[in-house]
C-alpha positions in Angstrom: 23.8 27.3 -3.3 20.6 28.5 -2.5 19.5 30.5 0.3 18.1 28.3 2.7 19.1 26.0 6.0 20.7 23.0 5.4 19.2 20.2 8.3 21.1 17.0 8.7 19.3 13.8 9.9 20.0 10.9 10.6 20.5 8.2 13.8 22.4 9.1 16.7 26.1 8.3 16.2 25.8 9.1 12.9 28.4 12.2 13.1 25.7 15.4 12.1 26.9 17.2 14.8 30.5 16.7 13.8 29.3 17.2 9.8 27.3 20.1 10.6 30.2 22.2 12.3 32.4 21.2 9.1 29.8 22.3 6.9 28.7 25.7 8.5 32.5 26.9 8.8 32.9 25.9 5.2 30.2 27.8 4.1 30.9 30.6 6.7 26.7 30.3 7.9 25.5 29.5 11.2 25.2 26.0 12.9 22.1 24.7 15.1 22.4 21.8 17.1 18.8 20.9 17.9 20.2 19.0 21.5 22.4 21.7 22.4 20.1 24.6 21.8 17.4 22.7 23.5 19.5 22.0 26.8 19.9 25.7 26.8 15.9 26.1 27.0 15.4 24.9 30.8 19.1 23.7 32.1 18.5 20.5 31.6 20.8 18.0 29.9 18.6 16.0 26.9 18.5 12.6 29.4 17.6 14.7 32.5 14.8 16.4 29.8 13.8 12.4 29.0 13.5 11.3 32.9 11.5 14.6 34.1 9.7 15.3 31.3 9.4 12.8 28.8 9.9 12.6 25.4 6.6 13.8 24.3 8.0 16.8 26.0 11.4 17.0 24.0 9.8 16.5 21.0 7.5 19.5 21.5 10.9 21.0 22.2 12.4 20.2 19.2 9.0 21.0 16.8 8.7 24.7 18.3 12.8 25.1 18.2 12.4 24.5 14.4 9.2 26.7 13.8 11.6 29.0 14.9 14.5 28.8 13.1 16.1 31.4 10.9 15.2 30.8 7.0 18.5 32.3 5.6 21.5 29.9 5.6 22.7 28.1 8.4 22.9 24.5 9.3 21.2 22.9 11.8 21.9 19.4 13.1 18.3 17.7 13.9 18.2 15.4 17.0 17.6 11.7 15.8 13.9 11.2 16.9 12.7 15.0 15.1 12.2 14.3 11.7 9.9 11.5 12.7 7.4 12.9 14.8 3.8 15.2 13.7 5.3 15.9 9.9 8.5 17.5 11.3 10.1 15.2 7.8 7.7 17.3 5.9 8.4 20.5 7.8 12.0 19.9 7.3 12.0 19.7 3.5 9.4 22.6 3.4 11.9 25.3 5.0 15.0 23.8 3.5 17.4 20.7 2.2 17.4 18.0 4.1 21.0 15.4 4.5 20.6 12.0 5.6 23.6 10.2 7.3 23.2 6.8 6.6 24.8 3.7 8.5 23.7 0.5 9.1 23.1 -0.1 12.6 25.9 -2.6 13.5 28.5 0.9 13.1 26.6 3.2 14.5 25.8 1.3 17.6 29.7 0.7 18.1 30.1 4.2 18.3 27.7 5.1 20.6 27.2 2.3 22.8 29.5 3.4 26.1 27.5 6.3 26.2 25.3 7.5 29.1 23.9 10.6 27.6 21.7 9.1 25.0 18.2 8.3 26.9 16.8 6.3 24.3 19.6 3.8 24.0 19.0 0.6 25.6 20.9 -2.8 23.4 21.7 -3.1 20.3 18.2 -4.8 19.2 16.5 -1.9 20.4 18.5 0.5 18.7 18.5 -1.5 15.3 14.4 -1.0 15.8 14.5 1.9 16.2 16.9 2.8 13.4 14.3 0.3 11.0 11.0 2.2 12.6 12.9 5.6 11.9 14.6 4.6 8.2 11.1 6.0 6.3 11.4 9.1 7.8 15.3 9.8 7.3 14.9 8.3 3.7 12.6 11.3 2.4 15.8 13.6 2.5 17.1 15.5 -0.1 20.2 13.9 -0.3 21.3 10.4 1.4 25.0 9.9 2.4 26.8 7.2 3.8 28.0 8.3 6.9 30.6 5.4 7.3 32.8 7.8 5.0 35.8 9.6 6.7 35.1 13.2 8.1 36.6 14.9 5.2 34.8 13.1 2.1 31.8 13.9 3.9 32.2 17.4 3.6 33.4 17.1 0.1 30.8 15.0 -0.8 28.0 17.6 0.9 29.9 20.5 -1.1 29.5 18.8 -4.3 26.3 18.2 -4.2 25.3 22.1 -2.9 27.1 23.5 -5.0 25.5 21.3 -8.4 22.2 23.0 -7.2 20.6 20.0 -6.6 19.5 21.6 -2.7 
């Protein structure tokens, strides 16, 4: 595997930061959860960040949090909306390999759709939008994975395919 961070994409509900804490403690690197670290930042939970800020403001968030990420291994799960904003996709690829978790909307909606810390979720059209506006960003990854897969053959399949050397 080459030395380098591994960033997983993909829709909310889409299990990267559940994939990316598999994947770092297999690999025995560090993990980066974009949302987490952010919260960190002011205090703020990512929705209160949405309603007092805005998400222009997140975003910047996100961009500088990655300008400033290590270059050695780790994994780092991306917040949904980064890799689609000012060439972050581009940024993304540039500093490392880049894992798309793919679902189609109907499943990833179901997973997520109780939830009252994701700001940008409104219905289920909405969401499918978004996923559509979103899909050409997450689709320039590295690698594309189907992330209706059970926990455990998504790790396998992410090993595999590090360790062929196609990262």
């Amino acid at each position: 595997m080459s030395k380098k961070p591994i960033f997983l994409i993909g829709m909310m509900g889409s299990g990267k930061s559940s994939l990316a804490l598999a994947l770092a403690t297999a690999l025995t690197v560090p993990i980066y959860d974009t949302d987490l670290e952010i919260e960190q930042l002011p205090g703020y939970s990512v929705s209160e960040l949405f309603g007092e800020f805005g998400e222009a403001y997140f975003r910047e968030q996100e961009k500088a949090l990655i300008e400033s990420q290590p270059t050695e291994d780790c994994v780092v799960a991306c917040g949904g909306g980064l890799p689609c904003v000012d060439g972050m996709i581009a940024t993304l690829l540039q500093r490392g390999s880049v894992l798309y978790l793919s679902a189609p909307a109907e499943v990833l909606y179901e997973r997520i759709k109780g939830s009252e810390d994701r700001p940008l979720l409104t219905d289920y059209n909405g969401f499918e939008l978004m996923l559509e506006k979103r899909k050409v960003f997450y689709e320039q990854a590295n690698f594309i994975i189907d992330a209706r897969k059970a926990p455990e053959a998504l790790l396998n399949e992410c090993l595999t395919w590090l360790n062929k050397g196609l990262s």
